[in-house]
DRENDO-1510 file (C-alpha; in Angstrom, 1 decimal, always signed):
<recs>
REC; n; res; u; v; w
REC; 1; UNK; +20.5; -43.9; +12.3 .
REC; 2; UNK; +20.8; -43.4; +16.4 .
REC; 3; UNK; +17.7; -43.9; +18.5 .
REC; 4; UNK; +15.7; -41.2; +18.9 .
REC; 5; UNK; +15.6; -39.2; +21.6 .
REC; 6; UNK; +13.3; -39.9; +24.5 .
REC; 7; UNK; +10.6; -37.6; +26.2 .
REC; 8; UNK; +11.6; -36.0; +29.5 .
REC; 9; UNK; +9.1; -39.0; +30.8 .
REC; 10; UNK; +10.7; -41.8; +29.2 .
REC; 11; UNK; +14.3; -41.0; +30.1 .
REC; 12; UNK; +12.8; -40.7; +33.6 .
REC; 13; UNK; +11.4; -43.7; +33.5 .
REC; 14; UNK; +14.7; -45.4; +32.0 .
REC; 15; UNK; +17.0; -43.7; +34.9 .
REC; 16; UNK; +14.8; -45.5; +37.5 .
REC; 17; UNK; +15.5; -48.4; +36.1 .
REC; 18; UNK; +19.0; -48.6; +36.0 .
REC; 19; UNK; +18.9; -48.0; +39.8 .
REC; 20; UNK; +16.7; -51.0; +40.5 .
REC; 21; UNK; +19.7; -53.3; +41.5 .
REC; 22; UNK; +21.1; -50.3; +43.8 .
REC; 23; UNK; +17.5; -49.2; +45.5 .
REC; 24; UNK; +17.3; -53.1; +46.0 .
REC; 25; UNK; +20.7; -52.9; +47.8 .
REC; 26; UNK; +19.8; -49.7; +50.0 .
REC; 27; UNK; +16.4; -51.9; +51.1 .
REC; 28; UNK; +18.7; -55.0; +52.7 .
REC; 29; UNK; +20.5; -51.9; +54.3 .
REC; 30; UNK; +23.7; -51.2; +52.5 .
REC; 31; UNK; +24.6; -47.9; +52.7 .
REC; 32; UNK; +28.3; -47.2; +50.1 .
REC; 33; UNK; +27.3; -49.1; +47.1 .
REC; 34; UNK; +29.8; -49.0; +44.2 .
REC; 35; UNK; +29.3; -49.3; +41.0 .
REC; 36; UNK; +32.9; -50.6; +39.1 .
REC; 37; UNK; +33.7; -50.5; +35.4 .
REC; 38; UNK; +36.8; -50.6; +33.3 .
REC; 39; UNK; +38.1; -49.9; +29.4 .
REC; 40; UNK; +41.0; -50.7; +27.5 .
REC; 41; UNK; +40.7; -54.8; +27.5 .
REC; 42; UNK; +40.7; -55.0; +23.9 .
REC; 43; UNK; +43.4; -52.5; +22.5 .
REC; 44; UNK; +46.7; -53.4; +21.4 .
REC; 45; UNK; +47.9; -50.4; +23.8 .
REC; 46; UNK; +47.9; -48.7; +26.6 .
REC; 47; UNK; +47.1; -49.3; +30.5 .
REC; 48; UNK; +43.4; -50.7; +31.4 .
REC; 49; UNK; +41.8; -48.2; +33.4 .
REC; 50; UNK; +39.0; -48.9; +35.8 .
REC; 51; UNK; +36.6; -46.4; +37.6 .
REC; 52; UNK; +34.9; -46.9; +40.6 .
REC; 53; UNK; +32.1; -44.8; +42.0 .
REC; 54; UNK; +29.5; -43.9; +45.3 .
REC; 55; UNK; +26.6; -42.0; +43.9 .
REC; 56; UNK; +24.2; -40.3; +46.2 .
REC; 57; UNK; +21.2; -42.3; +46.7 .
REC; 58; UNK; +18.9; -39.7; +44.9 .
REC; 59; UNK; +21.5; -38.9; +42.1 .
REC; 60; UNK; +19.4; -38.5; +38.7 .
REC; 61; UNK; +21.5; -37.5; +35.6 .
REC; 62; UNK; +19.3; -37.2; +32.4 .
REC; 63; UNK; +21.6; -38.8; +29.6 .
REC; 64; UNK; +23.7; -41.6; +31.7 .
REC; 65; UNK; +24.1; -44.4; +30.0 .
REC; 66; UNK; +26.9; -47.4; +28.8 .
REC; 67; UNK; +29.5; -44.7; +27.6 .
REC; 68; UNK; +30.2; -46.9; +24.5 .
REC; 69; UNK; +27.1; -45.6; +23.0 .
REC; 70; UNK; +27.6; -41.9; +23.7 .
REC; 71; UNK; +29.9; -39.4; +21.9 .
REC; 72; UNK; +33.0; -37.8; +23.3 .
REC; 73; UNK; +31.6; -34.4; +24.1 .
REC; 74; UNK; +28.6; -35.8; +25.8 .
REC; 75; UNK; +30.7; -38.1; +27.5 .
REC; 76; UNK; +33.0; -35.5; +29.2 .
REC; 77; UNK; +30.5; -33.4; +30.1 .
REC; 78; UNK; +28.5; -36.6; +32.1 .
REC; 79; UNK; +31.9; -37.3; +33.3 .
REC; 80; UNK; +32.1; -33.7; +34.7 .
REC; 81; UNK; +28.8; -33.9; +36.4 .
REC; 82; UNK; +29.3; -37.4; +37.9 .
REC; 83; UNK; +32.5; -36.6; +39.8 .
REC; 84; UNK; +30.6; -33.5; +41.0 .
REC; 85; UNK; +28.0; -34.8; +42.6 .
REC; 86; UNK; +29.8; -38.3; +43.8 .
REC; 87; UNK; +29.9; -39.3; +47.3 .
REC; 88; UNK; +33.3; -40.9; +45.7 .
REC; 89; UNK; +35.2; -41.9; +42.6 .
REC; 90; UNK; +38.6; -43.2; +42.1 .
REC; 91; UNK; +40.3; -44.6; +39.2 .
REC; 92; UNK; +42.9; -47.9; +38.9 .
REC; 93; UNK; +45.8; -47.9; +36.4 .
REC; 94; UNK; +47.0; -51.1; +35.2 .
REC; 95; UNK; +49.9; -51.1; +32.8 .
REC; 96; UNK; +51.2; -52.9; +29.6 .
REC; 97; UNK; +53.7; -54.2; +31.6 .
REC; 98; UNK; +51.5; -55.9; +33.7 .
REC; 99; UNK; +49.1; -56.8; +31.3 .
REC; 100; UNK; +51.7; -59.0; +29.8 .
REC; 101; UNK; +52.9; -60.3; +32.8 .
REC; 102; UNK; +49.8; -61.1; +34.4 .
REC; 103; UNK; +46.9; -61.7; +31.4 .
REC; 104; UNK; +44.7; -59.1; +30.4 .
REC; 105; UNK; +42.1; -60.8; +32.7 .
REC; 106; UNK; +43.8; -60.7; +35.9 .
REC; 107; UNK; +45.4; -57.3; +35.1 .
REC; 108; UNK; +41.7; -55.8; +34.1 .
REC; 109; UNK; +40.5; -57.5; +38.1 .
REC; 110; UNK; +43.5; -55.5; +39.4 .
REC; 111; UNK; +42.5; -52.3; +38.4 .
REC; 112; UNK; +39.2; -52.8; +39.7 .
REC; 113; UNK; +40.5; -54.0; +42.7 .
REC; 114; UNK; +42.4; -51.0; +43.0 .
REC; 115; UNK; +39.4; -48.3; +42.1 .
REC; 116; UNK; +37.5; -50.1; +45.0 .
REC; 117; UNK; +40.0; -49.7; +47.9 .
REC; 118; UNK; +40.6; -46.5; +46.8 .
REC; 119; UNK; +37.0; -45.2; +47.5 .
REC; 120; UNK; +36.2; -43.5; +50.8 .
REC; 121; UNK; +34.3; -44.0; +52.4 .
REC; 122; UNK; +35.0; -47.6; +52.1 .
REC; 123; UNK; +31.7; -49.3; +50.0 .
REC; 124; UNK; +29.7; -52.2; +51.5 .
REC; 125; UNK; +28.8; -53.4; +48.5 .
REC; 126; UNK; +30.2; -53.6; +44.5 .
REC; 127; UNK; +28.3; -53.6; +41.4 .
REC; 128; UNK; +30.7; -55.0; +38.7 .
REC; 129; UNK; +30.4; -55.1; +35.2 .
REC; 130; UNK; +31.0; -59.0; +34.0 .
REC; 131; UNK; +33.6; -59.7; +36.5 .
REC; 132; UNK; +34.2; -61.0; +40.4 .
REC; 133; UNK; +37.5; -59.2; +41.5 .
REC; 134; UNK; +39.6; -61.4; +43.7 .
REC; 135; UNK; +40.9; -60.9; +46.6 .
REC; 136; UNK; +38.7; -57.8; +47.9 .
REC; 137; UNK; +37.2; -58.1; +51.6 .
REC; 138; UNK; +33.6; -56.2; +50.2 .
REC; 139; UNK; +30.6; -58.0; +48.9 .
REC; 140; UNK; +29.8; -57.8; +45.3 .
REC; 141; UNK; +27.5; -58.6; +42.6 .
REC; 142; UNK; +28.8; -59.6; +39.2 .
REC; 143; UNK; +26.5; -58.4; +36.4 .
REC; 144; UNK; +26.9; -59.1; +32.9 .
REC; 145; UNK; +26.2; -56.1; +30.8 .
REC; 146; UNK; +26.4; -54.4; +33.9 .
REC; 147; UNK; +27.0; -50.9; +31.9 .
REC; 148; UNK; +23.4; -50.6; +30.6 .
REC; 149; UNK; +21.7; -51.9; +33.9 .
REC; 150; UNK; +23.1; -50.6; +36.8 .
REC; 151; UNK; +23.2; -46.6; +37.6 .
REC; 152; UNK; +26.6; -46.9; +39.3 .
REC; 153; UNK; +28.4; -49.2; +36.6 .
REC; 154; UNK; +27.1; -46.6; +33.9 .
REC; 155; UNK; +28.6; -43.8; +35.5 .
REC; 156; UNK; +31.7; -45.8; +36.0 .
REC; 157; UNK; +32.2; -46.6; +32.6 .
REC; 158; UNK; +32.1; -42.7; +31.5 .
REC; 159; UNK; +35.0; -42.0; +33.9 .
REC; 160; UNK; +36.6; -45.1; +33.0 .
REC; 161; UNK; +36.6; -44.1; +29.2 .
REC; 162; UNK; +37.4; -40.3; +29.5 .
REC; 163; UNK; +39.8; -41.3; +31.7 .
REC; 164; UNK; +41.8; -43.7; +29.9 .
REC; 165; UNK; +41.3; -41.4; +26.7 .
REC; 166; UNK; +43.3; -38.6; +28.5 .
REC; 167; UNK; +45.9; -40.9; +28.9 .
REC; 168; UNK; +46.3; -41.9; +25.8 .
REC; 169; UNK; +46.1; -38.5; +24.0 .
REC; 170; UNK; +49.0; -37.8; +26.1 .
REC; 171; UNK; +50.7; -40.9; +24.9 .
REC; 172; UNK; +49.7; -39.7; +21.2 .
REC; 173; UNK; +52.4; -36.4; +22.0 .
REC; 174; UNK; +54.8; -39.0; +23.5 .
REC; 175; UNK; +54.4; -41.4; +20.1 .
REC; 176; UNK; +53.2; -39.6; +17.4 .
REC; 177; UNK; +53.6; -41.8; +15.0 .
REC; 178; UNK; +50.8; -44.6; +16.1 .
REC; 179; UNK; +47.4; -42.0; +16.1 .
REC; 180; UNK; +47.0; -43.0; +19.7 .
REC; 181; UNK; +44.4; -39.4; +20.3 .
REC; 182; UNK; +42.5; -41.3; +17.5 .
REC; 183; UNK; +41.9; -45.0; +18.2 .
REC; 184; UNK; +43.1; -45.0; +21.3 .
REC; 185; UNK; +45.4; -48.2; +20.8 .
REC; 186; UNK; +42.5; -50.4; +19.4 .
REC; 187; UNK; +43.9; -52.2; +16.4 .
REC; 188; UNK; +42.2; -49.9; +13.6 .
REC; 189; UNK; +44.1; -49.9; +10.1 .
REC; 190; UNK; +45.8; -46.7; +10.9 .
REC; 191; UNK; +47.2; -48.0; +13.7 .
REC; 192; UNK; +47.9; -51.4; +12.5 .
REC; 193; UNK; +49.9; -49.7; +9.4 .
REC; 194; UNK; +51.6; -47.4; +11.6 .
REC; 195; UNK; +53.0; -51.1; +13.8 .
REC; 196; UNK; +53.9; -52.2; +10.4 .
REC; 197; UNK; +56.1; -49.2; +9.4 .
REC; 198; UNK; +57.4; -48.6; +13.1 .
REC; 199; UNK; +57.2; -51.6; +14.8 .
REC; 200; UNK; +55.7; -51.4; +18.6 .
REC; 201; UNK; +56.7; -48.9; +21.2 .
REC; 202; UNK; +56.9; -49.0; +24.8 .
REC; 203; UNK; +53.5; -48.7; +25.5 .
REC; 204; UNK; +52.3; -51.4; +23.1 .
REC; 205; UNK; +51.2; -54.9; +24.5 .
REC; 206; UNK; +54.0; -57.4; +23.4 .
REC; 207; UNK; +51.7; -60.8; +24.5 .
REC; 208; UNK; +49.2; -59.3; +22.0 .
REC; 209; UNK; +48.7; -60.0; +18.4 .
REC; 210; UNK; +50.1; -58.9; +15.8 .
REC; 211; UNK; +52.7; -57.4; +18.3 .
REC; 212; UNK; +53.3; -61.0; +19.9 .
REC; 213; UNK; +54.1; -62.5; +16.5 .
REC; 214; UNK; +56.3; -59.4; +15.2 .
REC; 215; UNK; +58.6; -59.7; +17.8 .
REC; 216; UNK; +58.7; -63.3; +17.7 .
REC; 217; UNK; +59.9; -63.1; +13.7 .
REC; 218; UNK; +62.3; -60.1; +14.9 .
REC; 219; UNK; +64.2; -61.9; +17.6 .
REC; 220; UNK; +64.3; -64.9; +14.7 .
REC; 221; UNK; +65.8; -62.6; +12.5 .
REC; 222; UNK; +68.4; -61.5; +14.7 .
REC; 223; UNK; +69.2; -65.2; +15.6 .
REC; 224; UNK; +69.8; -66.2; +11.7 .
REC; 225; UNK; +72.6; -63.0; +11.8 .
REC; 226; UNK; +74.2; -64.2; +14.8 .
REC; 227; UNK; +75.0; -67.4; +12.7 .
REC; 228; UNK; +76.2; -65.9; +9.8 .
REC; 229; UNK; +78.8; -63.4; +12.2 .
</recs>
């Protein structure tokens, strides 16, 4: 059973506490804080997408909250509202490429590090969910579980996730065989059946499992022929 819902007072209550790391922020006089999420580490494919985002410093939105524990529709439509009433917002793209080239790690950093430079104007200070991102010339705070504390990394995560779930519902017409519109690349049976009976496709994650290994007993395969030719 979900939690019930909370009185007009309580969710008021719970909004002005998610912005207690940002009013502490706007009280040591920063004025652009970010708030910087991402989705997609996990799945087996598809880019990680990261979202970065300015909210006005009186921006109250009944129903924001870590977007893993809200539905699709009530996601979009937060999403929706957030971009409207943003100073800023900007998304980073990172793809499978690069996520085997680079880790997952260092690829997921990247498209935060991206979001942020995107933003204008230019924040003075990030809220990030779990991670520091390298190289990036803006202070920041590191905050683990930083998607149900922090006002501006909640509303980062819901653009992160319907962003990332457009993209792959467009992948899902490109690849129709995997169920991407579904599970969105995460390794759920269908999609773990559908690897088995297709193999992986272009946007699939080759340094993850079970991909890593399937390719790994393909290319041995086609080794063995080459001797017996």
């Amino acid at each position: 059973m979900g939690r019930s819902r909370l009185s007009e007072k309580e969710e008021l209550k719970r909004l002005e506490s998610l912005k207690r790391f940002e009013n502490q922020l706007y009280q040591e006089g920063y004025t652009y804080i970010a708030g910087i999420d991402e989705v997609g580490r996990g799945p087996l494919a598809g880019p990680v997408v990261a979202a970065a985002v300015i909210l006005p410093p009186e921006f109250c939105l009944p129903g924001v909250n870590d977007s893993k524990v809200l539905s699709e529709k009530k996601r979009q439509s937060l999403a929706s509202q957030i971009k409207r009433f943003a100073l800023s917002w900007a998304i980073g793209i990172v793809s499978p490429v690069v996520i085997d080239r680079d880790n997952i790690l260092n690829a997921t950093c990247e498209a935060m590090r991206l979001a942020g430079k995107a933003l204008l104007p230019k924040p003075d200070f990030l809220l990030i969910d779990a991670v520091k991102i390298p190289d990036i010339d803006i202070n920041q705070l590191a905050i683990i579980k930083g998607d149900t504390l922090s006002m501006s990394i909640a509303c980062a995560s819901i653009i992160a996730k319907t962003e990332r779930d457009q993209i792959m519902k467009a992948y899902d017409l490109l690849y129709p065989n995997y169920g991407f519109a579904r599970h969105k690349g995460y390794a759920t049976r269908e999609h773990l059946l559908a690897l088995e009976a297709y193999g992986p496709c272009p946007i699939h994650r080759h340094s993850f499992e079970p991909i890593k290994s399937m390719r790994e007993s393909s290319y041995e395969f086609k080794q063995q022929q080459c001797l017996f030719e």
